[in-house]
DOLO-636914 format. One record per residue (C-alpha): residue number from 1; residue in three letters; y negated, x negated, z. Coordinates in Angstrom, 3 decimals, decimal comma. Layout:
// DOLO-636914
<NUM "ALA" <Y X Z>>
...
***
This chain:
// DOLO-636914
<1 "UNK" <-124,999 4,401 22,556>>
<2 "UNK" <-127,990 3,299 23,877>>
<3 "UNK" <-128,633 1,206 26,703>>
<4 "UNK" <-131,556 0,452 29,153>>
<5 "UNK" <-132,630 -2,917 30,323>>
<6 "UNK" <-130,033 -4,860 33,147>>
<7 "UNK" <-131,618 -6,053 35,396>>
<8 "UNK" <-130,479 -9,587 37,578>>
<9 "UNK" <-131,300 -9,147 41,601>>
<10 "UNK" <-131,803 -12,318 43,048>>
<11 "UNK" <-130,196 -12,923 46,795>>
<12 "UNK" <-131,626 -11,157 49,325>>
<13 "UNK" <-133,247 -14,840 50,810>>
<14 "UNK" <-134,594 -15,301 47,615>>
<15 "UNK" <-136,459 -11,977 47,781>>
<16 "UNK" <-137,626 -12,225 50,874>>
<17 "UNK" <-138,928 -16,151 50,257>>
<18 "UNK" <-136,410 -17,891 52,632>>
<19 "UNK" <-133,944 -19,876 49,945>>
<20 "UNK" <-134,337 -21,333 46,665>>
<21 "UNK" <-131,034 -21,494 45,986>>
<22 "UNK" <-131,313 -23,983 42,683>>
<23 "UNK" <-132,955 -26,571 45,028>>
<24 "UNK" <-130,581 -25,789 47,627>>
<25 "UNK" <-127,614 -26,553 45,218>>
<26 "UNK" <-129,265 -29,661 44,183>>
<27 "UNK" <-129,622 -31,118 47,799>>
<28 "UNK" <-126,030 -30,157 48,571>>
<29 "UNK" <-124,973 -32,209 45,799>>
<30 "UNK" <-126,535 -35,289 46,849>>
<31 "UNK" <-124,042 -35,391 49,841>>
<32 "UNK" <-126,276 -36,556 52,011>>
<33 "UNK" <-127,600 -34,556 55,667>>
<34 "UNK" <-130,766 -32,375 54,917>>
<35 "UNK" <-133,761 -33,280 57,131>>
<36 "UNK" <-134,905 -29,403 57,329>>
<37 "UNK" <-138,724 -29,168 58,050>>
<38 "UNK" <-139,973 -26,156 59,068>>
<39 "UNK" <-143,299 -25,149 60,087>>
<40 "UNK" <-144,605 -22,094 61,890>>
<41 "UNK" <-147,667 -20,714 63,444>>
<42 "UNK" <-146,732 -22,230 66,750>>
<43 "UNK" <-144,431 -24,711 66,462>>
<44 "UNK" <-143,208 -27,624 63,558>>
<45 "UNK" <-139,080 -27,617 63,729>>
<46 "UNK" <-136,769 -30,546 62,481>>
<47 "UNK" <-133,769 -30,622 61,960>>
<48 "UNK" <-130,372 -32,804 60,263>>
<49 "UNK" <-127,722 -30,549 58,819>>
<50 "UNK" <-124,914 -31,270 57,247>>
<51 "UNK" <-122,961 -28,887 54,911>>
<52 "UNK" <-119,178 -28,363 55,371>>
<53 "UNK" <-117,176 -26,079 53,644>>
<54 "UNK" <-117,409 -24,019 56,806>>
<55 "UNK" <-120,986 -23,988 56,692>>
<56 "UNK" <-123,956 -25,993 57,693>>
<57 "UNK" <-123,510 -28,005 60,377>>
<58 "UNK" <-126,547 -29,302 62,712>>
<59 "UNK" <-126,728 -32,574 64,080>>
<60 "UNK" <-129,971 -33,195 65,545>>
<61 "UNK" <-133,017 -30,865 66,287>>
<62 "UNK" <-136,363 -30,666 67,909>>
<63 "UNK" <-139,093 -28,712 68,298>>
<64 "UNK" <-142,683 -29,168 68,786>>
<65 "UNK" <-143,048 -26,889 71,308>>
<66 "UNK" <-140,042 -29,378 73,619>>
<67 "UNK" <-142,656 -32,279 73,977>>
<68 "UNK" <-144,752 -31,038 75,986>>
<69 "UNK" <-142,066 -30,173 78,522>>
<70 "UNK" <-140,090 -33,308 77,871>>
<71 "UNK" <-142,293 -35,599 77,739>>
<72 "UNK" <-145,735 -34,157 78,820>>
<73 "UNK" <-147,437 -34,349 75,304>>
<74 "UNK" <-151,002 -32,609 76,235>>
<75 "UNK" <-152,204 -32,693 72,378>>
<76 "UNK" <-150,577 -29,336 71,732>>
<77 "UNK" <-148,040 -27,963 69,352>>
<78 "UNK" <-149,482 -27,448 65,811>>
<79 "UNK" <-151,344 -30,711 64,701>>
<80 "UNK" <-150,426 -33,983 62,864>>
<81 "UNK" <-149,731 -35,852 65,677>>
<82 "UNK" <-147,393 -33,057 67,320>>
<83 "UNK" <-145,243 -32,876 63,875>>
<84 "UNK" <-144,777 -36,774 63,899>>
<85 "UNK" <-143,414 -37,140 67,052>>
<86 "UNK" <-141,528 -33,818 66,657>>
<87 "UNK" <-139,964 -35,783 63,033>>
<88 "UNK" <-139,429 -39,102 65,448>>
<89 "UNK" <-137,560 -37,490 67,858>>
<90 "UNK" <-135,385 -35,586 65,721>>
<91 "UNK" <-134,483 -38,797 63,928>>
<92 "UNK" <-133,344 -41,035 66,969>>
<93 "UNK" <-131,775 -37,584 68,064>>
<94 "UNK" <-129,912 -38,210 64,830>>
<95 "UNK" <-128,950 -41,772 65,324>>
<96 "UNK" <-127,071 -40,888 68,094>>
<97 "UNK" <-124,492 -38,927 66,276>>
<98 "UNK" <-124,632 -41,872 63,579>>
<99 "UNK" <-126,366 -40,187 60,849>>
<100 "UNK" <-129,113 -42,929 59,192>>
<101 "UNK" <-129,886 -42,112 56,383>>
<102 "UNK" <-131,203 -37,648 54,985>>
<103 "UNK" <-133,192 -36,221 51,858>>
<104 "UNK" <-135,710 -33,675 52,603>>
<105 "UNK" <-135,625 -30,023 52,746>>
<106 "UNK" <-138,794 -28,221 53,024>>
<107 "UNK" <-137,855 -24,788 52,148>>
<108 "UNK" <-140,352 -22,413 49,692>>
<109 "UNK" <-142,993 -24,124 51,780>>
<110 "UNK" <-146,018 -25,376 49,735>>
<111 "UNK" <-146,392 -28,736 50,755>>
<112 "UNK" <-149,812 -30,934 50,084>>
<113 "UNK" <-150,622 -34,910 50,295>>
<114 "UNK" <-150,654 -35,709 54,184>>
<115 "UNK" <-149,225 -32,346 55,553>>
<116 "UNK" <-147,341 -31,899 58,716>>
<117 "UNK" <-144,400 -31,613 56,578>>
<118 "UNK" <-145,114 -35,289 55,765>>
<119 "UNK" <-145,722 -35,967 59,096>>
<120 "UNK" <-142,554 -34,940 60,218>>
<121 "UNK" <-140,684 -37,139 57,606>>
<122 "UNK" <-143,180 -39,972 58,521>>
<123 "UNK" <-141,923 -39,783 62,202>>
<124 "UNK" <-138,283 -39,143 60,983>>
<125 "UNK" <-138,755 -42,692 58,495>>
<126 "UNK" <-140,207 -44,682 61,346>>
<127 "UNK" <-137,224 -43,667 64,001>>
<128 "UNK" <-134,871 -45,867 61,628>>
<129 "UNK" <-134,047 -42,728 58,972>>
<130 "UNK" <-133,960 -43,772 55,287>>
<131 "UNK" <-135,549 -41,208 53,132>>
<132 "UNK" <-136,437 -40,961 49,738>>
<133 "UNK" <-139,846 -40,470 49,336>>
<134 "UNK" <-143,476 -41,813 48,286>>
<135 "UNK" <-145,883 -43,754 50,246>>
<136 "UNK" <-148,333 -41,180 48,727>>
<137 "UNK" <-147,921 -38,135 50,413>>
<138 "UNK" <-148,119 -39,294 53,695>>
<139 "UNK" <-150,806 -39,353 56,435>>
<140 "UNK" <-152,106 -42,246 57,296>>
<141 "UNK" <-151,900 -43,900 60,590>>
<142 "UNK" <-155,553 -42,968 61,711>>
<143 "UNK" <-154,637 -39,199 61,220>>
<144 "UNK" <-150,992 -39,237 62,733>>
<145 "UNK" <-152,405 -40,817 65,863>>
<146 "UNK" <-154,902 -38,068 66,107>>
<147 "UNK" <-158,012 -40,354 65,723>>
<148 "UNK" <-159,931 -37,646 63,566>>
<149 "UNK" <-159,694 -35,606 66,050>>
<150 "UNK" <-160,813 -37,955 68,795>>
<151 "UNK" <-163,795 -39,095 66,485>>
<152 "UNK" <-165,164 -35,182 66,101>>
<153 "UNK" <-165,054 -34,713 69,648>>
<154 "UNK" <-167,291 -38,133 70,499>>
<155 "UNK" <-169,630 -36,847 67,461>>
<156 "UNK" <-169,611 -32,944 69,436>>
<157 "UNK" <-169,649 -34,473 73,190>>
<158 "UNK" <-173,946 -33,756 72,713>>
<159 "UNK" <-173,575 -30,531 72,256>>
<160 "UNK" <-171,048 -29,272 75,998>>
<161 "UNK" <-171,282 -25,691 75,102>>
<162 "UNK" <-169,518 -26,178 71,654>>
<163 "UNK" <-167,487 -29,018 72,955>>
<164 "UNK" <-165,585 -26,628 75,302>>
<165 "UNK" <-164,889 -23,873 72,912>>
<166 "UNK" <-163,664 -26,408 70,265>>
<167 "UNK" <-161,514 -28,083 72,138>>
<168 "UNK" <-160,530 -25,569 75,398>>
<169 "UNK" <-156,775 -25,999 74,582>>
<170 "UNK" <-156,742 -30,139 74,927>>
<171 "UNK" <-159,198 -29,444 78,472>>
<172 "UNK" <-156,915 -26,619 79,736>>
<173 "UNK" <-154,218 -28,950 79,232>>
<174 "UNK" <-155,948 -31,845 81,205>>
<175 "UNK" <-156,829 -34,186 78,003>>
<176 "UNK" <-160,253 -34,884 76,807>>
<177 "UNK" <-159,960 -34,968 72,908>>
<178 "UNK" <-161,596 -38,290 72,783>>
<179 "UNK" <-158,234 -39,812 74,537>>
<180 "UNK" <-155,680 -38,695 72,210>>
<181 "UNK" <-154,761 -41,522 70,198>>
<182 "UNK" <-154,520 -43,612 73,465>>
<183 "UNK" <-152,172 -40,149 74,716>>
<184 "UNK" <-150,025 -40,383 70,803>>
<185 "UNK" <-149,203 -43,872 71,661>>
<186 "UNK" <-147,787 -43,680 75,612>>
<187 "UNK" <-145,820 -40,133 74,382>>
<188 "UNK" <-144,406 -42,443 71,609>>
<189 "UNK" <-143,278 -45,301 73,670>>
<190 "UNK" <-142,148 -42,872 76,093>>
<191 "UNK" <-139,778 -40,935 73,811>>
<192 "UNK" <-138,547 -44,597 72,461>>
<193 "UNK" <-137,711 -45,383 75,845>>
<194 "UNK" <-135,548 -42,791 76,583>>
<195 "UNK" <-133,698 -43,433 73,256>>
<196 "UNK" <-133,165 -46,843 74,269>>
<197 "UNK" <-131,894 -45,162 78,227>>
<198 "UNK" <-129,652 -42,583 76,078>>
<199 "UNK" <-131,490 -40,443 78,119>>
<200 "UNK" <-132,053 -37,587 75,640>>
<201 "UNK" <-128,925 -35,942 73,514>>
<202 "UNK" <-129,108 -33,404 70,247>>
***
């Protein structure tokens, strides 16, 4: 009797572009906590989960968009800068519940040489985390800090009309563009401080 073509259905995540589930079997393998980088329109999100046979379990996480109100980051919530200290806080986050070392989980996302992504596991290497990875692929120091950014806006400051629609967000917010690097650095120390105070939990 003849028979039509079968047909396989892959998950329902799958379909809808949320979970490779081949490179989610490899990473649970490894045994090791998954540093899970998302990023969104708004925000970046890290986070170290652990699989149990109960399910995954999360033991540190932070969010961009918790800087700002923690620690009155001005720079906003989408840039380099934003995803390294959202990676560095998420790591000493983690070292509080004893987890030092992760492998990286960046979903279906198509990541590129010196993304946030990479940002987010630079900060999450420099809080103490060891993490496979390759020198390569991540931003340099320059762009982390945000000195790019502070080097367009000197080169715009002769032209004030374009300067304030460019960068309205950073003078809404009380920054001038030209001062975030100086701004990346006292967030930093001030986020290692309260590490050091055990002032912030997961």
């Amino acid at each position: 009797m003849a028979r039509g073509p079968t047909y396989s259905l892959p998950f329902r995540r799958r379909r809808e572009q949320k979970t490779d589930y081949e490179r989610r079997r490899t990473l649970l393998a490894s045994g090791v906590p998954r540093l899970v980088i998302r990023i969104t329109g708004k925000h970046t999100i890290a986070q170290l989960i652990e699989s149990t046979a109960l399910g995954d379990k999360v033991l540190a996480h932070a969010n961009s968009g918790e800087l700002t109100s923690k620690y009155g980051w001005k720079g906003g919530s989408r840039g380099l800068p934003a995803a390294y200290l959202t990676g560095l806080l998420a790591g000493m986050r983690a070292s509080t519940n004893s987890v030092n070392e992760a492998i990286v989980d960046a979903g279906l996302r198509r990541v590129t040489k010196g993304s946030r992504v990479f940002s987010t596991l630079k900060g999450a290497a420099d809080s103490g985390l060891k993490i496979p990875h390759s020198e390569d692929i991540l931003p340099d120091k320059a762009r982390v800090r945000g000195e790019h950014i502070a080097s367009y806006a000197k080169a715009l400051s002769s032209d004030p009309e374009q300067y304030k629609r460019q960068f309205s967000r950073y003078l809404a917010s009380g920054l001038k563009p030209e001062d975030l690097p100086e701004h990346f650095e006292q967030v930093k120390k001030q986020m290692m401080e309260s590490q050091r105070k055990g002032e912030h939990s997961a």
